[in-house]
Structure formats: structure tokens, C-alpha cells
C-alpha positions in Angstrom: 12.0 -24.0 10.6 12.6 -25.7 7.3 9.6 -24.1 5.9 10.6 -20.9 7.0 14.5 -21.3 5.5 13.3 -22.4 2.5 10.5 -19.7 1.7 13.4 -16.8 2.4 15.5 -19.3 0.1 12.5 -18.6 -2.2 12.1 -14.8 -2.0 15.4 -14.6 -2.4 15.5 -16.4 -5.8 12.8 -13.4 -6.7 15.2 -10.8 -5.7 17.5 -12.5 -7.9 14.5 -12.6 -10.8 14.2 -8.6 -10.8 17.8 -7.4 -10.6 18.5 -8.1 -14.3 14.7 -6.4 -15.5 15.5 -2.4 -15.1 19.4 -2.7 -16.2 19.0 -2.0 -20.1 16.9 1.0 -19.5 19.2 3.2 -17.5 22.7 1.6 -18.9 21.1 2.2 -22.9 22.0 6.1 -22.8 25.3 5.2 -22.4 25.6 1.5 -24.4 23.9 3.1 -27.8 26.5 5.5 -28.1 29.2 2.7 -27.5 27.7 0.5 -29.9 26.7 3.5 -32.3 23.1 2.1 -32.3 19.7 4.3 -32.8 18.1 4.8 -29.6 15.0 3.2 -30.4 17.4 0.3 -30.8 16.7 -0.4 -26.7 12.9 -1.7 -27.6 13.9 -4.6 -29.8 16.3 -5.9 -27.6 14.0 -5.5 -24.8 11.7 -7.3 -26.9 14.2 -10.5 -28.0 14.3 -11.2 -23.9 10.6 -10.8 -23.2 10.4 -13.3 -26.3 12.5 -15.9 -24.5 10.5 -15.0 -21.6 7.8 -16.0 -23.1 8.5 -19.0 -24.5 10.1 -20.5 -21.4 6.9 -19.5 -19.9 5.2 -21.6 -22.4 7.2 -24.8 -21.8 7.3 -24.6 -18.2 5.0 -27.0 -17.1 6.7 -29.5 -19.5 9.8 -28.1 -17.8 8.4 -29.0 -14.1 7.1 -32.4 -15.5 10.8 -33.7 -15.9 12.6 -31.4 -13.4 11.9 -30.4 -10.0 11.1 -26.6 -9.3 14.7 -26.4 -6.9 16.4 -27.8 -10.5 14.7 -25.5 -12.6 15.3 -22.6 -10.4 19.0 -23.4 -9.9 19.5 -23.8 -13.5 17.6 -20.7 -14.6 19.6 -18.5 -12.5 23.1 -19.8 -13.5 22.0 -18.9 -17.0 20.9 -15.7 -16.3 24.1 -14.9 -14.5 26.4 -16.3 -17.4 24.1 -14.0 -19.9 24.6 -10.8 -17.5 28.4 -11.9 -17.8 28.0 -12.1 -21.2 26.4 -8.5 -21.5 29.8 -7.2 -19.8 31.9 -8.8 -22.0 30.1 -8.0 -25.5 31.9 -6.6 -28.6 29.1 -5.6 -30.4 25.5 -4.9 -30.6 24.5 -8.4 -32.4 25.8 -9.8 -28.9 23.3 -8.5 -27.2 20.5 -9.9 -29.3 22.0 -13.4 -28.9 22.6 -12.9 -25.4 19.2 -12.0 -24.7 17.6 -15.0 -26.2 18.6 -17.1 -23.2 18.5 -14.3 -20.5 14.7 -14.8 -22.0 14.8 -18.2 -21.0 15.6 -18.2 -17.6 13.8 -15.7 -16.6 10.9 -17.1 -17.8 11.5 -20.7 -16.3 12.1 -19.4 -13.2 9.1 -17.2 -12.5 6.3 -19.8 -13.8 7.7 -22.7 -11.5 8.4 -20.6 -8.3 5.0 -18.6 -8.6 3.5 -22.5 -9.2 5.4 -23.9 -6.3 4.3 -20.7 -3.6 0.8 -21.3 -4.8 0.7 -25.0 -3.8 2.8 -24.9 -0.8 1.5 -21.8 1.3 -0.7 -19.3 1.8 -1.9 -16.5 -0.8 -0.9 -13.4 1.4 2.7 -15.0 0.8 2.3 -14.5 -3.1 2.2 -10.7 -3.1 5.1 -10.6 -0.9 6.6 -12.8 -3.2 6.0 -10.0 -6.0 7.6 -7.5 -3.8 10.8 -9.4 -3.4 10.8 -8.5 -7.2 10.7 -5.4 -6.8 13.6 -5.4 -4.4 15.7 -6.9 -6.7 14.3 -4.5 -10.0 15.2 -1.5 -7.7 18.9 -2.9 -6.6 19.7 -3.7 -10.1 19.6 -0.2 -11.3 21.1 1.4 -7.9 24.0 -0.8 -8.8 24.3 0.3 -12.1 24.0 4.2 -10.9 26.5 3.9 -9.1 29.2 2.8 -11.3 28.0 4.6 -14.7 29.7 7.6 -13.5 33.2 6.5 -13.3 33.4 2.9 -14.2 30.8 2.6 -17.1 27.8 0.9 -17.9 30.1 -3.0 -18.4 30.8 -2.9 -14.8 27.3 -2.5 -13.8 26.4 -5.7 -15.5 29.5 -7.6 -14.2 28.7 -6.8 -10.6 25.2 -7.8 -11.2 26.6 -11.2 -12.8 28.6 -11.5 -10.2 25.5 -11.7 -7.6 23.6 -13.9 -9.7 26.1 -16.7 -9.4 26.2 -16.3 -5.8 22.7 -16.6 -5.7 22.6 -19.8 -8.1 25.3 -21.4 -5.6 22.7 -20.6 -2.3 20.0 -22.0 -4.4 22.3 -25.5 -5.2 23.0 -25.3 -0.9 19.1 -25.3 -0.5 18.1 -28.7 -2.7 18.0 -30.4 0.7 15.2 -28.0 1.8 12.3 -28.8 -0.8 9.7 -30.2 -0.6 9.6 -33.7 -3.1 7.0 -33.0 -5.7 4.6 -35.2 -7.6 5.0 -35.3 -10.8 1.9 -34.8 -13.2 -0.1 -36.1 -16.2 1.7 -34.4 -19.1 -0.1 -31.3 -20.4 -0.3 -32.9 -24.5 -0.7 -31.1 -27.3 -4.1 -32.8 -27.6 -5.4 -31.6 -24.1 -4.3 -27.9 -24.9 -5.9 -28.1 -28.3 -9.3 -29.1 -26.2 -8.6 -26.8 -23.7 -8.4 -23.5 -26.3 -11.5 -25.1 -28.2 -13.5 -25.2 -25.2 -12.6 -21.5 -24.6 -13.7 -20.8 -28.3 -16.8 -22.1 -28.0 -17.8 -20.3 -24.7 -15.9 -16.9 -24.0 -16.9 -15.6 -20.6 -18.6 -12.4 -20.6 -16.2 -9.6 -20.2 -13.0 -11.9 -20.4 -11.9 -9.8 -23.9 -11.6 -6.3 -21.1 -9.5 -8.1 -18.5 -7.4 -10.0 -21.2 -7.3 -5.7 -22.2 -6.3 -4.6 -19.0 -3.3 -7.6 -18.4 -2.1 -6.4 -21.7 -1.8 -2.4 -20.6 -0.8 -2.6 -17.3 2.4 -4.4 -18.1 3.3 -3.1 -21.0 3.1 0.4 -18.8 5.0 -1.2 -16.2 7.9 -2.1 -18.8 7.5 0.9 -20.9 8.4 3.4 -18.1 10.9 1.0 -16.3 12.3 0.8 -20.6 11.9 4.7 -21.3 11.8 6.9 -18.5 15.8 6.9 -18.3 16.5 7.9 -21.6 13.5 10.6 -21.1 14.8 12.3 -18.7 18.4 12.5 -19.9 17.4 13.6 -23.3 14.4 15.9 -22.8 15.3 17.1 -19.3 18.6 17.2 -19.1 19.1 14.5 -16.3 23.0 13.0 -15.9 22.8 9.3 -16.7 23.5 8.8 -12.8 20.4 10.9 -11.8 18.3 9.3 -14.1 19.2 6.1 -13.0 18.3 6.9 -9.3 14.8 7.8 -10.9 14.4 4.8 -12.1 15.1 2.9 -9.4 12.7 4.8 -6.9 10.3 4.0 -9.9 11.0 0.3 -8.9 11.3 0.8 -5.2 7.5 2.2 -5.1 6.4 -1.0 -6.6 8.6 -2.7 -4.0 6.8 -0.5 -1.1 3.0 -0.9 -2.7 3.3 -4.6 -3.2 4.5 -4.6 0.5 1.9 -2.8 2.1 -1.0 -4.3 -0.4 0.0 -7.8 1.4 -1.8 -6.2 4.7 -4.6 -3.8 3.0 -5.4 -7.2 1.0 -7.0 -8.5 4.7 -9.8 -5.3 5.0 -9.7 -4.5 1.0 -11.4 -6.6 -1.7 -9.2 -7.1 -4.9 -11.9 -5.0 -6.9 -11.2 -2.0 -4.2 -7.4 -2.8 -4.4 -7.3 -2.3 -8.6 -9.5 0.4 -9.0 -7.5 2.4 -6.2 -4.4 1.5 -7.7 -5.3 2.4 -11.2 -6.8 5.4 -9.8 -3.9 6.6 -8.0 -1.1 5.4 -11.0 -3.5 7.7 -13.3 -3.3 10.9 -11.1 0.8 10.6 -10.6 1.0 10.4 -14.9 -0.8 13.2 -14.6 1.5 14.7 -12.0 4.4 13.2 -13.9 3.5 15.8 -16.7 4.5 18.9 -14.6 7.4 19.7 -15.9 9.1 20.9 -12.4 11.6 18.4 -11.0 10.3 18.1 -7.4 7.0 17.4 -9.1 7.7 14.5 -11.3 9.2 12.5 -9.1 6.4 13.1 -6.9 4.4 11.8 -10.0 6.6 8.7 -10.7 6.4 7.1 -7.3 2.6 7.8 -7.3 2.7 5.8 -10.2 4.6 3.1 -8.7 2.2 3.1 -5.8 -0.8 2.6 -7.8 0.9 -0.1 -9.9 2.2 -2.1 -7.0 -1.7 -3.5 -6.3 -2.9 -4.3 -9.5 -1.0 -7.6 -11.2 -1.2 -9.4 -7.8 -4.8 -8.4 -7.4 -6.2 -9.0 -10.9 -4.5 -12.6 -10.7 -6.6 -13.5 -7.6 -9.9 -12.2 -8.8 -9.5 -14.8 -11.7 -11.5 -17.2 -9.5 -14.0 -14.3 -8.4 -14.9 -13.0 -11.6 -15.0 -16.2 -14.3 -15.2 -18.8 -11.9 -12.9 -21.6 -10.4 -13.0 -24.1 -13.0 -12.7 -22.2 -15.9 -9.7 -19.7 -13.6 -7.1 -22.5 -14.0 -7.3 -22.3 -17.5 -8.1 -18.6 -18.1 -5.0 -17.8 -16.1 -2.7 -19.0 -19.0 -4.1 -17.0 -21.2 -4.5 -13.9 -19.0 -0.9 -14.0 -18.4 0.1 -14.5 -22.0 -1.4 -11.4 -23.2 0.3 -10.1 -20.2 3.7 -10.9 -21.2 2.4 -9.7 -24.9 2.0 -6.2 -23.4 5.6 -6.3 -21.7 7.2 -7.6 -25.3 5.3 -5.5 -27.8 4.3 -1.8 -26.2 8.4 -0.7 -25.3 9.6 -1.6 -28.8 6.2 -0.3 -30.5 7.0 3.5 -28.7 10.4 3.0 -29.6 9.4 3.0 -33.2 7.2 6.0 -32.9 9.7 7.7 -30.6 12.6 7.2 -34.0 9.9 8.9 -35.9 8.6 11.8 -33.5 10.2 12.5 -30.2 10.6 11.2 -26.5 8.7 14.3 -25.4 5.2 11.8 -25.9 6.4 9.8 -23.1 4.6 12.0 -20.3 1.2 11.5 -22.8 1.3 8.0 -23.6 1.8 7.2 -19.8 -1.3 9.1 -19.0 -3.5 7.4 -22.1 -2.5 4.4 -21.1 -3.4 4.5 -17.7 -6.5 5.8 -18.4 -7.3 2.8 -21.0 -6.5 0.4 -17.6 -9.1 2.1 -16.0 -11.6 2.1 -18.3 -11.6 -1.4 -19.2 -11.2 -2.5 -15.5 -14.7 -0.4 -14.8 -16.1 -1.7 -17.9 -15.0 -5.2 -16.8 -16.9 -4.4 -13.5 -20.0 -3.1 -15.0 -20.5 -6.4 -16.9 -19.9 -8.6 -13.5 -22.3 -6.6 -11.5 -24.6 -7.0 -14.3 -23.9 -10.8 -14.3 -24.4 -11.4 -10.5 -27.9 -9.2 -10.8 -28.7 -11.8 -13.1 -28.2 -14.7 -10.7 -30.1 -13.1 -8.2 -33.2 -13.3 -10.8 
């Protein structure tokens, strides 16, 4: 029963995670003209809290050595929440930047030490479900703001969402007594990551350079639409700021739903099957999503959140499959940093072409994208069908 109470404790803290992640893109059409800030101005901030993101990320493990994961997790949220607060409250655009710093941070924190704890205290089905309690929270965040944009403004949005974040924190500080004590570990040095990245130097694995690739596109797409599609629609189709929104957020809630039912087809599919169909699918609803009739791209968005949903989880497990289990541990850190590279650097970097052409490209750039993800995964499998050929000889 304990178990039980604390792993809904746990998905609950990843709700908490995702409500924050969609709220700049769909309140920026309304907070640029308030601030009187360019429109590409969205990217960079989006780009200042992926950097904290990734930075926290970086420290976690030093984070976990001193603190437990129920500490860390506490502590990330009531930051976030006091950030979110400090979004409603902020009298100009330089806020924001400093704001997003430690929004960053938490965030960060928080995801590396509960996906760490769920991966050494149950079983792996429970890790994409953990990803689609994400998803839950990325598609409240933006319902919430949709439906106060209208009449209360774009402020209230993030005060509400604040507002939930402390109540989280506060069920997270009720549920200390539920963790499990954890031992603590030998202390990643500097002097064991500089042998670590040496030994990766001297030996790449074959076709590690396309998955590294693929980490890098697939969430940078993920970010770029959840970033862009809002102001899209309300500046090159006409969408209200409400409507758009709403998109947005059915964006998010087709992750939510994939991830969901990937956590069964994962028990008859292999995670080779799951990406490729994912990919597959995502590529056909850009496609769609380039139709300019209304019924028809939203059909094409939440085929694109549908084939996304699979992917992350999917390419994270076949780590082990595809390099090896002692070199995955390793490999994983650096698949996830050029992950969280995609996510910081491919919004901002179509921000700065959108400032210089026009958001008409987005429709394009989805479906190139896409397509480079699925090129590099079947290249990626090429080479390990070539590989286990070899070990047969």
C-alpha cells in the first residue's frame, strides 16, 4: 500500500513537472505585445529555462549525493512555483529572463532524480507512464491558461498555475514519510567523468553519432511546435489566442494519450517497431498539418502527437539493446544532453529565422524535421543489423 501511495505521490510530482513547459508558448501572443518585445523574443527566453534545465541536469547526481530524491523533489517544486509567481507579478521583460534561470533549475533537478528513483525502485512499464503523467500536466497547463486569456489575461494564467504548484510542493513535504531511505554513492569526481568521456573518445560505438542525431531532433520538434504552433496559428491563420491555446493543448494531450497506450503496445511491440511507427506516423500528420483547411490540421497535429508519444521513452530503453549494457549507463548522459541541446537551441534558432522571413515556414520545418528523425533512426538501424550479421560470422 505504501508503494502504491507513494508512486501516485510520484506521478503526481510529473504532472506538476509538465504544467509550467507549454505556458510561454500560447500566453507569448499576448505577453510580447505587453512588454513591447519582438516575437522571436519567445525563443531566447525559452532557451534561458532549458539552460537552467540543463545545468541542474548536470549537477544532479551531485545533488542526490547530499540530498535525498523526496528533498530534491520538494525543493524543486517550491522553486518552480515561486518562479511561476514571479512570472505573474513581472514588470518587465528582463524579469522574465531572470526568472527563468531558476524555473531552469528545478525543473531540471526534479526530472533527473525522479526518472533515477522510478528506474531503481520499480518496473520499466512504470517509466513510460511516468512520461505520460507529463503530458497530463503539459496539456493542463495550457487549458488553464485558455481559459483565462480571454477575459482575465495572460498574468492570471500563471498565478493559478503557481498557485497549484505550491499545493503540490506541500503534498510532496506530507509524503517524506513514504520513501524509501536511499544509499548514498561514491561521488561522481571530476576525475572519473574526465575518464569516463576519454574512454568514449577513444572507442565511439558504431552508429552512436545517428542516435545522438535523432535525440537532438526529436526534442527540439517536440519543443519547437509546443513553442511556435500558438503564435502560428494566431498570426498566419487567424486563430483567437483562446483557440489557439486549445490547439496547443490537444498537441500535448496526444502525447499524454500515445505515451499511455505505448505502456501496453510496449508488451507485443519491440522498441525498434515502436520508433519507427511513431516517427512514421508523426511524419504523415506534418504532412497533414500542411493542409491549410482547419478540420485538417488539427487532424495533422494530434497525429503528430501520436507518433511522438513512443519515441523518447522507446529510444531511452533500446540504449542497452543497441550499444550494449556497460557502455548504456554512460551513453545515456550523453544521449540525453544532446537531447536537452535540441529542446534549448532549435525554438530560439527558428525564432531567429522566423524575425527574418516569416512564421508561414512552420508547416515546412515540422515536416523536414521529422523526416531527418527518420532517416537517421533507419540509418541507425541499418548499421545494427549490419553489426549483429557480423557476430553471427
Amino acid at each position: 500500500m505504501t508503494g502504491f501511495l507513494l508512486l501516485t505521490v510520484i506521478y503526481i510530482a510529473f504532472i506538476s513537472l509538465g504544467l509550467p513547459d507549454a505556458l510561454l508558448g500560447v500566453s507569448w501572443p499576448l505577453m510580447h505585445v505587453e512588454f513591447n518585445a519582438p516575437i522571436s523574443m519567445a525563443g531566447w527566453i525559452f532557451m534561458t529555462i532549458a539552460a537552467g534545465t540543463i545545468l541542474s541536469s548536470l549537477l544532479s547526481g551531485r545533488l542526490l549525493e547530499r540530498f535525498d530524491t523526496k528533498q530534491v523533489t520538494f525543493g524543486s517544486g517550491l522553486v518552480t512555483a515561486l518562479c511561476l509567481l514571479g512570472f505573474y507579478a513581472a514588470p518587465s521583460l528582463i524579469w522574465l529572463f531572470v526568472l527563468s534561470i531558476p524555473l531552469g533549475l528545478g525543473a531540471g533537478a526534479v526530472d533527473a532524480a525522479l526518472n533515477h528513483y522510478v528506474a531503481e525502485n520499480y518496473k520499466a512499464h512504470h517509466m513510460n507512464w511516468l512520461h505520460c503523467f507529463w503530458g497530463v500536466g503539459a496539456t493542463g497547463g495550457p487549458l488553464v491558461m485558455a481559459g483565462v486569456l480571454t477575459e482575465s489575461g495572460w498574468r492570471d494564467g500563471y498565478l493559478i498555475v503557481a498557485l497549484i504548484q505550491f499545493a503540490l510542493a506541500f503534498l510532496l513535504l506530507l509524503s517524506f514519510p513514504l520513501w524509501k531511505r536511499e544509499n548514498k554513492t561514491e561521488p561522481f569526481t571530476l576525475e572519473r567523468q574526465e575518464t569516463a568521456v576519454t574512454a568514449l573518445e577513444r572507442k565511439m560505438p558504431k552508429g552512436l553519432s545517428y542516435a545522438l542525431a535523432t535525440f537532438l531532433l526529436y526534442c527540439g520538434i517536440e519543443a519547437l511546435i509546443g513553442l511556435w504552433a500558438s503564435s502560428y496559428l494566431v498570426q498566419m491563420k487567424q486563430f483567437s489566442v483562446a483557440t489557439a491555446a486549445t490547439w496547443v493543448s490537444i498537441y500535448y494531450g496526444s502525447i499524454t494519450l500515445g505515451r499511455f497506450l505505448s505502456g501496453f503496445l510496449s508488451f507485443r511491440f519491440t522498441n525498434r517497431q515502436m520508433i519507427r511507427l511513431g516517427q512514421t506516423l508523426a511524419l504523415i500528420g506534418s504532412l497533414v498539418f500542411l493542409i491549410p483547411a482547419t478540420g485538417t490540421m488539427l487532424v495533422g497535429l494530434i497525429c503528430i502527437g501520436l507518433g511522438l508519444a513512443p519515441i523518447y521513452p522507446s529510444m531511452l530503453h533500446e540504449t542497452p539493446q543497441r550499444f550494449g549494457k556497460e557502455r548504456a549507463k554512460r551513453l545515456m548522459g550523453f544521449q540525453m544532453a544532446f537531447a536537452y541541446t535540441g529542446s534549448t537551441f532549435l525554438p530560439p534558432l527558428f525564432g531567429l529565422i522566423v524575425s527574418q522571413t516569416s512564421l508561414g515556414l512552420f508547416p515546412l520545418v515540422t515536416v523536414l524535421i521529422m523526416l531527418g528523425m527518420l532517416l537517421n533512426t533507419e540509418r541507425l538501424n541499418v548499421i545494427m543489423h549490419q553489426l549483429s550479421k557480423e557476430e553471427l560470422t
